[in-house]
C-alpha positions in Angstrom: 99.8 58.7 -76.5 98.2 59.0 -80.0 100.5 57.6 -83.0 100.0 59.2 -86.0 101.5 56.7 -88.7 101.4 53.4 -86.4 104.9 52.4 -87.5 108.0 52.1 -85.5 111.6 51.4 -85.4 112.8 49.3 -82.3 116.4 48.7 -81.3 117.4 45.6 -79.6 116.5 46.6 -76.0 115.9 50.4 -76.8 114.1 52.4 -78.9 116.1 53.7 -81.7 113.9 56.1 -84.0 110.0 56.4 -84.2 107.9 57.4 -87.0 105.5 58.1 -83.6 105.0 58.9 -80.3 105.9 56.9 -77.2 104.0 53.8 -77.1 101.8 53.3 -73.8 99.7 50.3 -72.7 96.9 49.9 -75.1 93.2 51.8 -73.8 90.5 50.2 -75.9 87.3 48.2 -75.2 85.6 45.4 -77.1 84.2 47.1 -80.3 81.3 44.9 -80.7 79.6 46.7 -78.0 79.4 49.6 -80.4 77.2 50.5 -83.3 77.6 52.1 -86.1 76.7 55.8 -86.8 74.0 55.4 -89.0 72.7 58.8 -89.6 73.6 61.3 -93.0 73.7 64.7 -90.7 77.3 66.2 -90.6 77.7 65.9 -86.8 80.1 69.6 -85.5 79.8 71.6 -82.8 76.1 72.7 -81.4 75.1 69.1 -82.7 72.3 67.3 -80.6 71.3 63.9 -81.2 71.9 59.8 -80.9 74.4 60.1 -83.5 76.6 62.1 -81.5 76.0 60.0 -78.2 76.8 56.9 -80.7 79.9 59.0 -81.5 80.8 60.1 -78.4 80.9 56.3 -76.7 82.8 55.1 -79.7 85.9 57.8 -79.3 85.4 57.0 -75.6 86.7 53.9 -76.1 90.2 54.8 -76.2 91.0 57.5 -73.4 93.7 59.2 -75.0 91.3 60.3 -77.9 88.5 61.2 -75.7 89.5 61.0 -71.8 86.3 62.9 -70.8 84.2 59.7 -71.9 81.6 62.1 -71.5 78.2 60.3 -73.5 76.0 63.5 -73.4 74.7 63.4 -76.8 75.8 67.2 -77.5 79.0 67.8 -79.5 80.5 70.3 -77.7 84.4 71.7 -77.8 85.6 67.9 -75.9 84.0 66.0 -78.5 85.3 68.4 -81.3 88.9 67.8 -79.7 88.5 64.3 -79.6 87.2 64.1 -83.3 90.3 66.1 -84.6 92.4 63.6 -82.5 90.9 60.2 -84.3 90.9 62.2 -87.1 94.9 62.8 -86.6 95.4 59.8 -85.5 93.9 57.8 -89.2 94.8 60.2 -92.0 92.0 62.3 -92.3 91.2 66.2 -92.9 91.6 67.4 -89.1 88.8 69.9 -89.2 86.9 68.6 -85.8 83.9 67.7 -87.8 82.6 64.0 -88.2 81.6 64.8 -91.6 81.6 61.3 -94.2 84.7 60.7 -94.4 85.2 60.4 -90.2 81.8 58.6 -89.5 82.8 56.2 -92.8 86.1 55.6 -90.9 84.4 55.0 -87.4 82.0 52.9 -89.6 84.4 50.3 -91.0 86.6 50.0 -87.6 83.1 49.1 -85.6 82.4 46.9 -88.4 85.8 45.2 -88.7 85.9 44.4 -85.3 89.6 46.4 -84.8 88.6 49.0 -82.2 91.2 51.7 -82.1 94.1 49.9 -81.6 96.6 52.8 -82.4 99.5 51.1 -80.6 102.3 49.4 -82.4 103.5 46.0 -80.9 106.8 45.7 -79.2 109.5 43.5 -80.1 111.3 42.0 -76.7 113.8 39.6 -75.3 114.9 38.9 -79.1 118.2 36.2 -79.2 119.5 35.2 -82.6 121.3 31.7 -82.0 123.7 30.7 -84.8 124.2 26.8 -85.5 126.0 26.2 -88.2 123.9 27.4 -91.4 121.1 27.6 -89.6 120.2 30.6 -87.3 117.3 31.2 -84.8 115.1 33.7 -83.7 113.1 34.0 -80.6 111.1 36.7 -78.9 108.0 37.9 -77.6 105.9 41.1 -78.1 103.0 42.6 -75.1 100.2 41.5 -77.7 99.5 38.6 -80.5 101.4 39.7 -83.3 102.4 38.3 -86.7 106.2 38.2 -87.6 108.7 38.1 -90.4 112.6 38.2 -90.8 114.0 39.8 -93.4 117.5 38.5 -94.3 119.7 39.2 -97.1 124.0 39.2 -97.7 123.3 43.3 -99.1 122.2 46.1 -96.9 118.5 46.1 -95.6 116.0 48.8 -97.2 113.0 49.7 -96.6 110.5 51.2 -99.0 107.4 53.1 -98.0 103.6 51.4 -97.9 102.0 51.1 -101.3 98.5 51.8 -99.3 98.1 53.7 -96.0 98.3 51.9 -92.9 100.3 49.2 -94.5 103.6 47.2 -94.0 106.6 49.0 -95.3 108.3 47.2 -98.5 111.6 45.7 -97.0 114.3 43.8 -98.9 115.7 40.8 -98.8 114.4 37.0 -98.2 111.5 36.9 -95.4 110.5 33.7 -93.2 107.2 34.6 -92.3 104.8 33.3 -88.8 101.5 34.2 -89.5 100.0 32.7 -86.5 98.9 35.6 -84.2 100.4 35.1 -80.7 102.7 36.5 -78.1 106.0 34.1 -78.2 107.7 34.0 -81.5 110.8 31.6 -83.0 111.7 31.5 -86.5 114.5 29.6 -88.1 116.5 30.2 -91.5 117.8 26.9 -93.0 120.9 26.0 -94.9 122.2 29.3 -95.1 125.7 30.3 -97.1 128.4 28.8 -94.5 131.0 31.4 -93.5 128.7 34.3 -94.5 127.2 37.6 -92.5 123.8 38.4 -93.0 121.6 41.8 -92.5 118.5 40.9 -90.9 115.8 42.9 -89.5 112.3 41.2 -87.7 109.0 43.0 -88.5 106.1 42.2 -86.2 101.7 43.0 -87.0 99.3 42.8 -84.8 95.5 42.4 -85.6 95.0 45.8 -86.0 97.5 46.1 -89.2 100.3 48.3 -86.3 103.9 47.2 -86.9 107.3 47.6 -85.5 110.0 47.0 -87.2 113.8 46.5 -85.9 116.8 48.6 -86.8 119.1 46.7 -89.2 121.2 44.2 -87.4 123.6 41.4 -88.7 124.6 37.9 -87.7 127.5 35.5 -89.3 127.2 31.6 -90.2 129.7 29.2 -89.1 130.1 25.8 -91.3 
């Protein structure tokens, strides 16, 4: 399914709210093997040319943008559907047209290597283990991902991105792993004894998708 703001809320075991659709298992192919759409002509329905084939293999990438993976070199009504679906799917004016602003946006994913990864990461098997002051987290996503945990003795908030596509603001002290793999365990040190924390774990993968946890709390012994 296509997710519009690839950003979503997880609950510990079960999904609690989505700023999305349901995720499903990731459809993309190594972008490298595509190029870049190179010509100035504003490619809509009618179109004939290699810009449109380049087009048309670049949405096919991903089969719930363009499932026809038809690479005909016309833009006809499929590859209009699939336009206004990538164009959904990153922000932009949904008109079905790959005018600048669409072929600049296919432009800079072929070129930054991130394919269209539309998927955010999941957040599984997560056990916070409380020794003393100090408290662990361990878990695991389905891709490489990036993690934080938030933490704080106030209520967690959340803030929205300063850019598009970017990481929500979120209170609170974060422990960060910026090391891009599957299996994840961070640890808070010397924390107040005695004390109940809100914590919540946000997770990146390469793409710049994130999931974030629901709020959550744990309690410090001596």
């Amino acid at each position: 399914m296509i997710k519009k703001n690839k950003f979503l809320f997880l609950g510990l075991g079960s999904l609690v709210f989505a700023v999305a659709f349901t995720i499903v298992a990731p459809a993309f192919a190594q972008i490298a093997t595509y190029s870049q759409i190179n010509g100035d002509t504003t490619l809509r329905v009618g179109a004939r040319s290699t810009d449109v084939s380049t087009l048309q293999k670049f949405l096919a990438s991903n089969k719930d943008i363009y499932g026809a993976g038809l690479i005909t070199g016309y833009f006809g009504s499929m590859t209009q559907s699939a336009v206004k679906k990538f164009q959904y799917a990153y922000d932009l004016s949904i008109d079905g047209v790959a005018g600048a602003m669409t072929k600049s946006k296919v432009n800079s994913l072929i070129s930054d290597g991130r394919g269209m990864d539309i998927y955010s990461p999941a957040i599984n098997n997560l056990s916070v283990v409380t020794l003393g002051k100090n408290v662990t987290f361990t878990f695991n996503s389905n891709e490489a991902v990036k993690a934080t945990v938030f933490y704080d003795t106030n209520r967690i908030s959340w803030s929205d991105p300063v850019v598009s596509y970017g990481t929500p603001g979120i209170s609170g002290t974060g422990v960060a792993d910026n090391n891009l793999n599957i299996s994840k365990q961070i640890t808070l040190n010397n924390l107040y004894a005695n004390t109940t924390y809100n914590y919540t774990v946000l997770v990146t993968d390469a793409s710049g998708n994130f999931s974030v946890i629901w709020p959550h709390t744990f309690t410090t012994g001596q």
